[in-house]
ChimeraX commands (.cxc) that place a marker at each C-alpha (Angstrom):
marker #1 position -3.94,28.52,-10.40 radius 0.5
marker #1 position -6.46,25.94,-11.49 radius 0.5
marker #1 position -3.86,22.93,-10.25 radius 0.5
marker #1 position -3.65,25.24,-6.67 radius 0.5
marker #1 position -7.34,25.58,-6.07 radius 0.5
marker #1 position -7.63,21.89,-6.81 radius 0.5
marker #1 position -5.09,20.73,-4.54 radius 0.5
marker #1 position -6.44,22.73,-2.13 radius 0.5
marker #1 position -9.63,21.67,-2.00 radius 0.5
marker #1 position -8.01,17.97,-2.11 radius 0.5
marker #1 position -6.22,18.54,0.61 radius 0.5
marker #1 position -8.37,20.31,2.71 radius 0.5
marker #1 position -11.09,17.49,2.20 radius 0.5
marker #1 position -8.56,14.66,2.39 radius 0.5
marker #1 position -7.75,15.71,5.87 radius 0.5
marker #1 position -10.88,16.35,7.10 radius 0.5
marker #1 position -12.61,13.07,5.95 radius 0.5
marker #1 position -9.76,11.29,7.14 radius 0.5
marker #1 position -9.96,12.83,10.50 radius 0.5
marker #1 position -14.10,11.96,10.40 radius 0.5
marker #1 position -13.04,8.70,9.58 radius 0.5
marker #1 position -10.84,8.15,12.10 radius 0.5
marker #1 position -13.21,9.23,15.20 radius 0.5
marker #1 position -16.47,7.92,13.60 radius 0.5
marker #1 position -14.81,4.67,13.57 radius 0.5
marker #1 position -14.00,4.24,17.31 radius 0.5
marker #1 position -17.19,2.68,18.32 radius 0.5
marker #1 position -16.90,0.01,15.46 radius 0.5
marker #1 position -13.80,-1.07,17.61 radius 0.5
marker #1 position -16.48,-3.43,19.95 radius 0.5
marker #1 position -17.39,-4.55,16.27 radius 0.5
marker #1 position -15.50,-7.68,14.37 radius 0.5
marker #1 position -12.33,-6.26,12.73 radius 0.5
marker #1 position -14.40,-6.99,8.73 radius 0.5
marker #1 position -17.03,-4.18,9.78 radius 0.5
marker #1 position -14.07,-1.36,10.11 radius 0.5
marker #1 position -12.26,-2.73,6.95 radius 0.5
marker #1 position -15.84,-1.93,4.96 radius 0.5
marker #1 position -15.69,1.47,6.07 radius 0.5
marker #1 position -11.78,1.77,5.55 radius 0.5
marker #1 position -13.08,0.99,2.13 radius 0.5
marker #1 position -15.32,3.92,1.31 radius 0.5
marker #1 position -12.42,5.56,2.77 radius 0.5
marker #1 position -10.71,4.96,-0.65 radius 0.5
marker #1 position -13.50,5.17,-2.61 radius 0.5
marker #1 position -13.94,8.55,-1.40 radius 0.5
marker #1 position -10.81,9.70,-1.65 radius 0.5
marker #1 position -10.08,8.75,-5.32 radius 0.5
marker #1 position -13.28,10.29,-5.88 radius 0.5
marker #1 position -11.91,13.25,-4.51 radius 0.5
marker #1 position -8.40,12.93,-6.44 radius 0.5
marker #1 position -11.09,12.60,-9.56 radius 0.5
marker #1 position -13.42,15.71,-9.01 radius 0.5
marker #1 position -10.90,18.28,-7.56 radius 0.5
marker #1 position -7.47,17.34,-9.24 radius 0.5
marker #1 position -8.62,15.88,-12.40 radius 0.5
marker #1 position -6.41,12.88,-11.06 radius 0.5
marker #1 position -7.91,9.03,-12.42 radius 0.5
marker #1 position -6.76,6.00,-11.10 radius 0.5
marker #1 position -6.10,3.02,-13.98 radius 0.5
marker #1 position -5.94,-0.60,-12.43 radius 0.5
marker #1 position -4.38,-3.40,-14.61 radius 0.5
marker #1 position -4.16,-6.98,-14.09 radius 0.5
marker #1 position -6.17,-7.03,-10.91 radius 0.5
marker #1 position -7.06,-10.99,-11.92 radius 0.5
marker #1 position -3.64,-11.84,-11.29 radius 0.5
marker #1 position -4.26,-11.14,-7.51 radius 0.5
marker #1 position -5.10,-15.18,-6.53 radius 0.5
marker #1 position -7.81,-15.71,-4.67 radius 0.5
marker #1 position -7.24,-16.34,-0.51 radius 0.5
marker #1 position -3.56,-15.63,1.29 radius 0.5
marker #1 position -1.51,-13.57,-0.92 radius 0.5
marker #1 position 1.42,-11.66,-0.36 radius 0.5
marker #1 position 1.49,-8.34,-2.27 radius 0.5
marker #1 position 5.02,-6.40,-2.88 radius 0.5
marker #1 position 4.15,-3.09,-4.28 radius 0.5
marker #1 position 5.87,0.15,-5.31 radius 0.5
marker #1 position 5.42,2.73,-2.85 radius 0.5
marker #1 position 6.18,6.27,-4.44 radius 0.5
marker #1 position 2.99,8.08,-2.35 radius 0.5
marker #1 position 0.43,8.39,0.60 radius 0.5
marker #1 position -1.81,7.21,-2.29 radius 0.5
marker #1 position -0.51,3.81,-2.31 radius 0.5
marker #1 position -1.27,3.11,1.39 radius 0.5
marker #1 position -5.32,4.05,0.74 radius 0.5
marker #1 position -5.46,1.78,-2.19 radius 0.5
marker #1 position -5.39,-1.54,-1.16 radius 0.5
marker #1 position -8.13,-0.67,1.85 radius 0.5
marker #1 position -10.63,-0.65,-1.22 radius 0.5
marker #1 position -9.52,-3.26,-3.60 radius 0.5
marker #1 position -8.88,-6.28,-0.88 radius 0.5
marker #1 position -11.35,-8.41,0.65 radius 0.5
marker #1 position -9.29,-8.47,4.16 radius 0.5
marker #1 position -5.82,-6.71,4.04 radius 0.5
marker #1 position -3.32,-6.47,6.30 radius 0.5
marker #1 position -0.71,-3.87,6.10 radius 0.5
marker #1 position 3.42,-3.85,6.87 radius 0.5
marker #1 position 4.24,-1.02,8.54 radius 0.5
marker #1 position 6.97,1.04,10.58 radius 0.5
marker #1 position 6.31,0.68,14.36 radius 0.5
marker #1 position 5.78,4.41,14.53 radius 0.5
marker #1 position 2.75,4.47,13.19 radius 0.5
marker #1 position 1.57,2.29,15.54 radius 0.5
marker #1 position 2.47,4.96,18.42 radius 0.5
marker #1 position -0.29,7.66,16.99 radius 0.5
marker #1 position -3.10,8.27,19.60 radius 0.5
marker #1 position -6.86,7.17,18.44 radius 0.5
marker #1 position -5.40,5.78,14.77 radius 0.5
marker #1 position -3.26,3.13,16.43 radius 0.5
marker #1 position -6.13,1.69,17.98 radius 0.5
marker #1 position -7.74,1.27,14.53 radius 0.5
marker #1 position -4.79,-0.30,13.06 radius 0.5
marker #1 position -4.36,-2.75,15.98 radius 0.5
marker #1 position -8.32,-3.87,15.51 radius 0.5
marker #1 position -7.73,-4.52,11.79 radius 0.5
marker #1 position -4.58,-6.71,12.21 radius 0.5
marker #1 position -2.00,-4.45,11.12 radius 0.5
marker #1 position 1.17,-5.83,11.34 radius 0.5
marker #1 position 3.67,-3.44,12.53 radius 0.5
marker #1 position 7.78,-3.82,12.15 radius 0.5
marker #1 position 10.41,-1.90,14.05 radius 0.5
marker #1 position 13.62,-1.14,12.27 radius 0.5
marker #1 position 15.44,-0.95,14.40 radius 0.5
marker #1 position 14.78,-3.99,16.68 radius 0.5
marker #1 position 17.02,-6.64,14.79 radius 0.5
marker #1 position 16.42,-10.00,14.39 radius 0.5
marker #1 position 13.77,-9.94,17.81 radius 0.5
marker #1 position 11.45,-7.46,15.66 radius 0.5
marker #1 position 12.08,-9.54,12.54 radius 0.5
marker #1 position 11.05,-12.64,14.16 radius 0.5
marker #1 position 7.94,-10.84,15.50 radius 0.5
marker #1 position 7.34,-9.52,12.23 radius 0.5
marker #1 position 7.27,-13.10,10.32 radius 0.5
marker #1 position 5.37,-14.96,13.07 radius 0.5
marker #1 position 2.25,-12.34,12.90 radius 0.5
marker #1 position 2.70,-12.56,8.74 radius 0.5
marker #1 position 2.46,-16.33,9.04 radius 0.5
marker #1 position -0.83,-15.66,11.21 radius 0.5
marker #1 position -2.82,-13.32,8.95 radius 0.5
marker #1 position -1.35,-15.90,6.56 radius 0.5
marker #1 position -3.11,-18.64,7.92 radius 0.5
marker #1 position -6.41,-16.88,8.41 radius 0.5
marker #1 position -6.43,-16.27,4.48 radius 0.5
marker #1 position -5.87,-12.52,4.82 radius 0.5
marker #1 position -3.78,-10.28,2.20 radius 0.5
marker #1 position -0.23,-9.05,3.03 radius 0.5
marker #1 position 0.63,-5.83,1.69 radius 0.5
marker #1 position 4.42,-5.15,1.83 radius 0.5
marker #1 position 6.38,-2.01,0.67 radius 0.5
marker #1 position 9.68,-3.49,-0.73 radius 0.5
marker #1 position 11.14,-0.22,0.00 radius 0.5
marker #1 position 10.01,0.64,3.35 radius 0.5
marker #1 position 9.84,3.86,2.64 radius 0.5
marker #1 position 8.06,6.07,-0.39 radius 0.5
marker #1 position 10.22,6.23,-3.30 radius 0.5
marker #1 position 10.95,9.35,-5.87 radius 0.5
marker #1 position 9.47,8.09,-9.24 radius 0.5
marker #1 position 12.19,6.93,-11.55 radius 0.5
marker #1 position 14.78,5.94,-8.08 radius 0.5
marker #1 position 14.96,3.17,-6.16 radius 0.5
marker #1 position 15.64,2.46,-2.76 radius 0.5
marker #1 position 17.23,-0.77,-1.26 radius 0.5
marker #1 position 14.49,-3.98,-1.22 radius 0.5
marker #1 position 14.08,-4.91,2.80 radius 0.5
marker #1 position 14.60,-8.74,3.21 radius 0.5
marker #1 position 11.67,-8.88,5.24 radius 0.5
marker #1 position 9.91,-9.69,2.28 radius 0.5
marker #1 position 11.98,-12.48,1.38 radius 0.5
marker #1 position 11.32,-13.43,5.23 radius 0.5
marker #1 position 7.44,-13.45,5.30 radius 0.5
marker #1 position 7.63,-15.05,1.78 radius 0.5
marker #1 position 9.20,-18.20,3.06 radius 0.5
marker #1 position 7.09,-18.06,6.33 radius 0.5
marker #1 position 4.20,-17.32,4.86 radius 0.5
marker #1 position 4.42,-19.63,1.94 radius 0.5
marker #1 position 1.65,-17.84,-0.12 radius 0.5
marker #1 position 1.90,-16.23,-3.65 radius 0.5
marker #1 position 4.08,-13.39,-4.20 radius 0.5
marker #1 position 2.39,-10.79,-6.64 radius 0.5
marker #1 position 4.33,-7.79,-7.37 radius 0.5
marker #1 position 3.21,-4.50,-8.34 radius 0.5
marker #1 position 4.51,-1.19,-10.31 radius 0.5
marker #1 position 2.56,2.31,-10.18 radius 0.5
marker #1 position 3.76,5.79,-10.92 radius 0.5
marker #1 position 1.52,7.42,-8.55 radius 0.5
marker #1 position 4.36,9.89,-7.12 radius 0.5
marker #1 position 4.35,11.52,-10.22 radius 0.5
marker #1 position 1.10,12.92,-9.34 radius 0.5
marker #1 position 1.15,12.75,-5.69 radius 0.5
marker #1 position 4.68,13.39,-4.67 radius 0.5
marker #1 position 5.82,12.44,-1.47 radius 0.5
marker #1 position 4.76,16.05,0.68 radius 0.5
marker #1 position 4.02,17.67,-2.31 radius 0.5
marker #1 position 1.31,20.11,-1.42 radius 0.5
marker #1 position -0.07,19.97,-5.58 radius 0.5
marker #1 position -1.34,17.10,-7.25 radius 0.5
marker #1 position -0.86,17.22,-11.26 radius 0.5
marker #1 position -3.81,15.99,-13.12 radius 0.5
marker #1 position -3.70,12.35,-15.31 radius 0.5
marker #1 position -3.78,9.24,-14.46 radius 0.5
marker #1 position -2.37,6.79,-11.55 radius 0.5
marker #1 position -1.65,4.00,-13.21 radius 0.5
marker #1 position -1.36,0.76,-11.20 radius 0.5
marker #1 position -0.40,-3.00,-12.41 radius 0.5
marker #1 position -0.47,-5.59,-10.86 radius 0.5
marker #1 position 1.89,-8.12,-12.20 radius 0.5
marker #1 position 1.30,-12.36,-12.53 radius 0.5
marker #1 position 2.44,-13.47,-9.06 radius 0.5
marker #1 position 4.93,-15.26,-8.11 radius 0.5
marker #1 position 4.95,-19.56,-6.75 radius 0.5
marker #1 position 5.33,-19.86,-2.99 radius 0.5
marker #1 position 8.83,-21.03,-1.93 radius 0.5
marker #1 position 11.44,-19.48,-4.61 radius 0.5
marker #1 position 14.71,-19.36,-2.99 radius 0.5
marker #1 position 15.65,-16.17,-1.48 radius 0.5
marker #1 position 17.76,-14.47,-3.97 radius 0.5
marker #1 position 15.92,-15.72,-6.92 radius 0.5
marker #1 position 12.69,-14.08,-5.62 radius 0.5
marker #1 position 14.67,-10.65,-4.46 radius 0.5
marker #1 position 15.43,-10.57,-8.02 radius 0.5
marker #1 position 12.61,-11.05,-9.68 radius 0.5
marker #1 position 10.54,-8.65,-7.55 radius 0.5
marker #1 position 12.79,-5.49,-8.48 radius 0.5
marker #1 position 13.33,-6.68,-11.66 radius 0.5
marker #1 position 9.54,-7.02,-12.50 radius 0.5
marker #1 position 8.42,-4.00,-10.35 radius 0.5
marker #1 position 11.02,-1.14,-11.25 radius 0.5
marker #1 position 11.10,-2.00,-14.79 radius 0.5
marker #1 position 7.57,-1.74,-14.98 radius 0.5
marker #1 position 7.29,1.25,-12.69 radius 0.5
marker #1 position 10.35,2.89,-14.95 radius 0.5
marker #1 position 8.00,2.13,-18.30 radius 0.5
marker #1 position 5.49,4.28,-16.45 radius 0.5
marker #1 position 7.43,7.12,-16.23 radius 0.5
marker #1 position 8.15,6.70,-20.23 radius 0.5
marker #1 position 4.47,7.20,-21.38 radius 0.5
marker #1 position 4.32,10.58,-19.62 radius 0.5
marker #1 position 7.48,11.86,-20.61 radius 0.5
marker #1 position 7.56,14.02,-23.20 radius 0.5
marker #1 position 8.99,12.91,-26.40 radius 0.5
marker link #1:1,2 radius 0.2
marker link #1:2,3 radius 0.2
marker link #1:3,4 radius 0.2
marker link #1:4,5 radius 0.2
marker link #1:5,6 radius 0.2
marker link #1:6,7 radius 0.2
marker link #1:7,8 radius 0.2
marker link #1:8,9 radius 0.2
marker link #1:9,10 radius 0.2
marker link #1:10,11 radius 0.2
marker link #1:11,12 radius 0.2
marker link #1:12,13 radius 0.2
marker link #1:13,14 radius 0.2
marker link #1:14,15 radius 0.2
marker link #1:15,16 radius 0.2
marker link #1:16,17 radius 0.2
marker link #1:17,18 radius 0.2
marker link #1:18,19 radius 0.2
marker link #1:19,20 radius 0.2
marker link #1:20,21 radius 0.2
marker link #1:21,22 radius 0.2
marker link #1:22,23 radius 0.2
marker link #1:23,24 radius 0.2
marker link #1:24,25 radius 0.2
marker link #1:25,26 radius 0.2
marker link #1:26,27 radius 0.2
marker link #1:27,28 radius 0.2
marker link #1:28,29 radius 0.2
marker link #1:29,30 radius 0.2
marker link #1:30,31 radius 0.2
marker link #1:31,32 radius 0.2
marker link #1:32,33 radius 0.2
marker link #1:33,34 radius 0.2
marker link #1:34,35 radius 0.2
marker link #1:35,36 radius 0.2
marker link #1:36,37 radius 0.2
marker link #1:37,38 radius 0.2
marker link #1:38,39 radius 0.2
marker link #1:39,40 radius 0.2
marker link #1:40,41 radius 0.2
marker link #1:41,42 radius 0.2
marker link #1:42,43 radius 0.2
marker link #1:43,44 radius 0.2
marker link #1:44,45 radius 0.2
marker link #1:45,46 radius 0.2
marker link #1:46,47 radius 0.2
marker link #1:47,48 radius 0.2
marker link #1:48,49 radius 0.2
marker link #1:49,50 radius 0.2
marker link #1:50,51 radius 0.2
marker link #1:51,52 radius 0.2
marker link #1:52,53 radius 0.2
marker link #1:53,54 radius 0.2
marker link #1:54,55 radius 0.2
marker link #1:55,56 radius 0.2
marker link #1:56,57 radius 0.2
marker link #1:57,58 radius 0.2
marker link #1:58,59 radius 0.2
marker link #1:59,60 radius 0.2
marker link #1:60,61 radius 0.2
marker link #1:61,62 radius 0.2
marker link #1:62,63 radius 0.2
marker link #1:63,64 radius 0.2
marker link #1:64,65 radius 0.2
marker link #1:65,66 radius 0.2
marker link #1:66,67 radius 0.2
marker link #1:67,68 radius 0.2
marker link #1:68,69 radius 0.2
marker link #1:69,70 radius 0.2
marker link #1:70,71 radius 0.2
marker link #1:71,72 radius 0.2
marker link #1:72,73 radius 0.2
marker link #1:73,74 radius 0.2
marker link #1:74,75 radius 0.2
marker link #1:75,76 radius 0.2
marker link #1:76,77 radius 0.2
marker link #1:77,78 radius 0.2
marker link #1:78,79 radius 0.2
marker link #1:79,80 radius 0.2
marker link #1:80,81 radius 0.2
marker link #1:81,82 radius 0.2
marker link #1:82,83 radius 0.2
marker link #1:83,84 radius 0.2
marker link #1:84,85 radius 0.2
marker link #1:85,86 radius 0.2
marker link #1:86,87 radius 0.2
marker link #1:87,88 radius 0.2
marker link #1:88,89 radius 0.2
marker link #1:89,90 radius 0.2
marker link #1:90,91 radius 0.2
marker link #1:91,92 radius 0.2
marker link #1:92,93 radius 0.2
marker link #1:93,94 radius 0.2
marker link #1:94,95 radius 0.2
marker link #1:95,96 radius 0.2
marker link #1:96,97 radius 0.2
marker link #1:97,98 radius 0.2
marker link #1:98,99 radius 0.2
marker link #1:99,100 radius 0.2
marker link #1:100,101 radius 0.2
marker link #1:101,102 radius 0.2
marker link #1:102,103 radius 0.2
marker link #1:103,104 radius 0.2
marker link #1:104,105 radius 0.2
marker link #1:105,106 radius 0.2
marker link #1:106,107 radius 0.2
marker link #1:107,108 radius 0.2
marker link #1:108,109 radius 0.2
marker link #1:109,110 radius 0.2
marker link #1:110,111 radius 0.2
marker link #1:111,112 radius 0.2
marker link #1:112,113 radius 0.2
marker link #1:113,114 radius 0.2
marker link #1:114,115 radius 0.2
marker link #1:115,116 radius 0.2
marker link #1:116,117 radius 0.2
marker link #1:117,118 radius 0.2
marker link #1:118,119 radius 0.2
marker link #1:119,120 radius 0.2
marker link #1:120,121 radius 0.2
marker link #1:121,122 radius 0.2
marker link #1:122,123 radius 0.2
marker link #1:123,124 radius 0.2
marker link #1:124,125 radius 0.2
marker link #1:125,126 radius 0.2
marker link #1:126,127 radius 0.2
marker link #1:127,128 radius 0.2
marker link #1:128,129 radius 0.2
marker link #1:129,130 radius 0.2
marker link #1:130,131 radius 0.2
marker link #1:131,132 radius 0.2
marker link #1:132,133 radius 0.2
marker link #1:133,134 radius 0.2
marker link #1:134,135 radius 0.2
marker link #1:135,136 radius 0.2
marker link #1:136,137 radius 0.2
marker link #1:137,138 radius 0.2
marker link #1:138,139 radius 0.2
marker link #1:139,140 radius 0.2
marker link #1:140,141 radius 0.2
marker link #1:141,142 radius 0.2
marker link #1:142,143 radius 0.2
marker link #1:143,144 radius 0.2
marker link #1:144,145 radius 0.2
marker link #1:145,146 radius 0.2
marker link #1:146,147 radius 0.2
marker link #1:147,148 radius 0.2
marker link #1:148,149 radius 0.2
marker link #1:149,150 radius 0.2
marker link #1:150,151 radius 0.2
marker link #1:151,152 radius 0.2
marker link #1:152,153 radius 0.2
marker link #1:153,154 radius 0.2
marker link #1:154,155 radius 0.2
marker link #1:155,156 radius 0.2
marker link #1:156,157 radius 0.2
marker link #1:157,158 radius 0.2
marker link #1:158,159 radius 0.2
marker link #1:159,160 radius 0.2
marker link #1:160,161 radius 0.2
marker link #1:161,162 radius 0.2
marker link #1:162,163 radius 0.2
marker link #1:163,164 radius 0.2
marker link #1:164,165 radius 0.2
marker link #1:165,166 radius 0.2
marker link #1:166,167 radius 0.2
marker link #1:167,168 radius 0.2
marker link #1:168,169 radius 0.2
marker link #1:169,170 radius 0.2
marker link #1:170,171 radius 0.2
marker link #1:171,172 radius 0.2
marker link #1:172,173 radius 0.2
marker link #1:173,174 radius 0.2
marker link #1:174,175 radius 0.2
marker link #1:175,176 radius 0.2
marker link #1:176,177 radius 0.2
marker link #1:177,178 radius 0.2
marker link #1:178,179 radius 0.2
marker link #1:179,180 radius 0.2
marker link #1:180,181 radius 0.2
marker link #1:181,182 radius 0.2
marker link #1:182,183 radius 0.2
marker link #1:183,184 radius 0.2
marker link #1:184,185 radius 0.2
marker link #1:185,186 radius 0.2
marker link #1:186,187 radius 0.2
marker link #1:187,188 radius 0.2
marker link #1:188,189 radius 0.2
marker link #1:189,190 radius 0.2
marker link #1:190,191 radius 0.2
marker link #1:191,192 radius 0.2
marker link #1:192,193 radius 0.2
marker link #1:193,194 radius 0.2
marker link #1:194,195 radius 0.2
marker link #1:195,196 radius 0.2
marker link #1:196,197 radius 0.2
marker link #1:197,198 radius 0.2
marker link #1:198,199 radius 0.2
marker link #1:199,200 radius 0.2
marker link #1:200,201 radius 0.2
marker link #1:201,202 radius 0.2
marker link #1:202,203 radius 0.2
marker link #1:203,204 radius 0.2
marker link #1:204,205 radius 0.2
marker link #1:205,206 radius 0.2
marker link #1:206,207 radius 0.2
marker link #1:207,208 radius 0.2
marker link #1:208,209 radius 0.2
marker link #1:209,210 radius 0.2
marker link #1:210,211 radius 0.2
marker link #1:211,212 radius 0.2
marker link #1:212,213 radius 0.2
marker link #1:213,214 radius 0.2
marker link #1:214,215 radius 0.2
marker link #1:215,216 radius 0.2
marker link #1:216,217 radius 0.2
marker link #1:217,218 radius 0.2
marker link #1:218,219 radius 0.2
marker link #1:219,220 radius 0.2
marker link #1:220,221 radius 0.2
marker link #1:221,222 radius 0.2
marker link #1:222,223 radius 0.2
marker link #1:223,224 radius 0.2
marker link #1:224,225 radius 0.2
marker link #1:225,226 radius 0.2
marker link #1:226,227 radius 0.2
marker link #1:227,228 radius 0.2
marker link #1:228,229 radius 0.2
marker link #1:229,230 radius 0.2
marker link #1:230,231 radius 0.2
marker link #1:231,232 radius 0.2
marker link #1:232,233 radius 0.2
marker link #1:233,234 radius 0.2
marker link #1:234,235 radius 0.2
marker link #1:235,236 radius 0.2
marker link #1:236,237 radius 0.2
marker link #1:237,238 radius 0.2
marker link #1:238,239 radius 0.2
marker link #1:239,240 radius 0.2
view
């Protein structure tokens, strides 16, 4: 019951805050595009405070100095909506990967467009993928921090779904460091789960990765480096 009320009350504030955020942030759109990403951050702050107070949910961060300073490309796990809030607060200027859909929902898309989201349609071939790596190489440029989803879609902890080679694709484009990251953060907050167990989202954030590996070496060394750590995760909460 106590997990229930918490979740609850999670969810109930999660959606209301986000909805606050969304429509108190329309006027900032006249703004430069570094005064919404501020308030995108309290976003997170306040909703791993929530996660904290009303789920007894923490959030561990390791290796965050392995993050290089400037134009980074960052190729993390994505098991949960809690991995798309939690790079608004930790970067100084990121810039998202995500499905073209999203960019198609009244009032939000607007928000996403301002902050230099960069959006990719699945189904649009090589035209889309083209699109995809010349607005990568942009935010590139401008010193900004790529966040890619390997996956491109949330994972169940402990599976894996096929890597994307759009990452290899804005990797050689972009020619910035790679730096992969592991988290078991669907464990806690599963992918439309309603309840959110209590303990601790663990995220690491793994030495990056030189510009201009060849593609299959750096395909491999991605998964490699970010299930196994994401699968030793899973081994410290199992019980024994």
């Amino acid at each position: 019951m106590r997990v229930f009320l918490g979740s609850l009350l999670f969810n109930l504030g999660f959606y209301f805050f986000t909805a606050v955020t969304v429509l108190t942030s329309l006027p900032l759109l006249a703004l430069p595009r570094g005064v919404l990403l501020y308030v995108l951050r309290s976003y997170t702050w306040v909703t791993e405070a929530m996660l904290r107070v009303f789920c007894g949910v923490r959030v561990q961060v390791e290796g965050a100095d392995n993050i290089p300073p400037g134009a980074v490309l960052i190729v993390s796990k994505h098991q949960s909506a809690f991995d798309t809030v939690f790079w608004l607060g930790r970067l100084p200027d990121p810039c998202y990967v995500m499905k073209i859909e999203l960019m198609r929902i009244p009032v939000w898309s607007w928000l996403a467009r301002k902050c230099g989201m960069i959006s990719v349609d699945r189904e649009g071939g090589a035209t889309a993928l083209r699109t995809m790596v010349k607005a990568a190489r942009a935010a590139a440029d401008a010193g900004r921090q790529i966040v890619i989803y390997p996956e491109g879609t949330r994972a169940v902890p402990g599976m894996t779904e096929p890597y994307q080679p759009g990452v290899a694709a804005i990797a050689a484009a972009a020619r910035v460091p790679v730096v992969p990251v592991a988290t078991n953060s669907g464990v806690f907050w599963g992918k439309k789960a309603f309840q959110k167990r209590p303990g601790v989202i663990r995220v690491k954030i793994l030495p990056a990765l030189p510009p201009g590996l060849v593609r299959a070496k750096l395909m491999a060394e991605l998964e490699a480096r970010i299930e196994g750590e994401s699968l030793a995760m899973l081994d410290l909460i199992r019980p024994s």
